[in-house]
N, C-alpha and C positions, 0 to 999 in steps of 0.2 A: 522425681517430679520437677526440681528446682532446673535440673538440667535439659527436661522436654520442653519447660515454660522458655528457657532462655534460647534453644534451637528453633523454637516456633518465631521467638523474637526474631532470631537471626535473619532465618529465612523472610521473612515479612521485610524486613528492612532491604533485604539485599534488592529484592523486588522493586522496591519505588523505583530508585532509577531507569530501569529497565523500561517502566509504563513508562516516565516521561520521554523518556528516549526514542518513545515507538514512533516519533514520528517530528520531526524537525526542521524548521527553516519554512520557507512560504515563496521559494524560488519555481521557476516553471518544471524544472524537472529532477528527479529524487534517485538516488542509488537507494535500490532495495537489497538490504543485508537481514539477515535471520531475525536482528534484534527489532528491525524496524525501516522506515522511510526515511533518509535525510535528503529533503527538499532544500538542496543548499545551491544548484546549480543554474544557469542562465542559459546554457544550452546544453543540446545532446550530447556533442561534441566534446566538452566539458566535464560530462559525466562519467563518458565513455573513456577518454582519458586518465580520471581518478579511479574509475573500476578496474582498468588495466587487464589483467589473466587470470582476475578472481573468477572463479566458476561461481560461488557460492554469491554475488552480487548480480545485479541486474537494474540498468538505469529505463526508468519509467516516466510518464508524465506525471504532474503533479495531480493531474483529477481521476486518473488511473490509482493514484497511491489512496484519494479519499473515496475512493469508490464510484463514480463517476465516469462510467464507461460509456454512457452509451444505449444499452443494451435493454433498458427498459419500454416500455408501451412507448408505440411513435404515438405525434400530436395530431399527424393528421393521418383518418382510417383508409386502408389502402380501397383500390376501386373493388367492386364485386365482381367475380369473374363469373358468368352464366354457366349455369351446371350442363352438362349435356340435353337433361329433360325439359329446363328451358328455352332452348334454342328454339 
């Protein structure tokens, strides 16, 4: 029992880092690695440079990394196009 309490510990601890990790720096643009986002970079260029021939990385924007794409309801509604029966 003494040794599940203490791997539950374990495990729990190892974890914080990890969460604060998920996402770092508040630059314009972020290499996405497994663990998380670091927004540490000024340009693409920049980024693309520190990624180098990692497969497993990917430099993003910064409001791509916070969720901020985009892709949501536009503000203004698009025109009505006339069905054929209204013509």
């Amino acid at each position: 029992m003494k040794a599940l309490i203490v791997a539950a510990a374990t495990m729990a601890y190892s974890a914080v880092p990890q969460i604060a990790a998920a996402q770092t720096g508040s630059a314009q643009f972020c290499l996405q690695i497994p663990s998380g986002a670091r927004c540490v970079y000024g340009t693409m260029a920049d980024c693309e440079r520190a990624r180098g021939n990692s497969s497993g990385a990917q430099c993003i924007s910064r409001a791509d990394a916070h969720g901020a794409t985009g892709l949501g309801e536009p503000t203004v509604p698009s025109p009505k196009v006339p069905t054929p029966s209204e013509r």
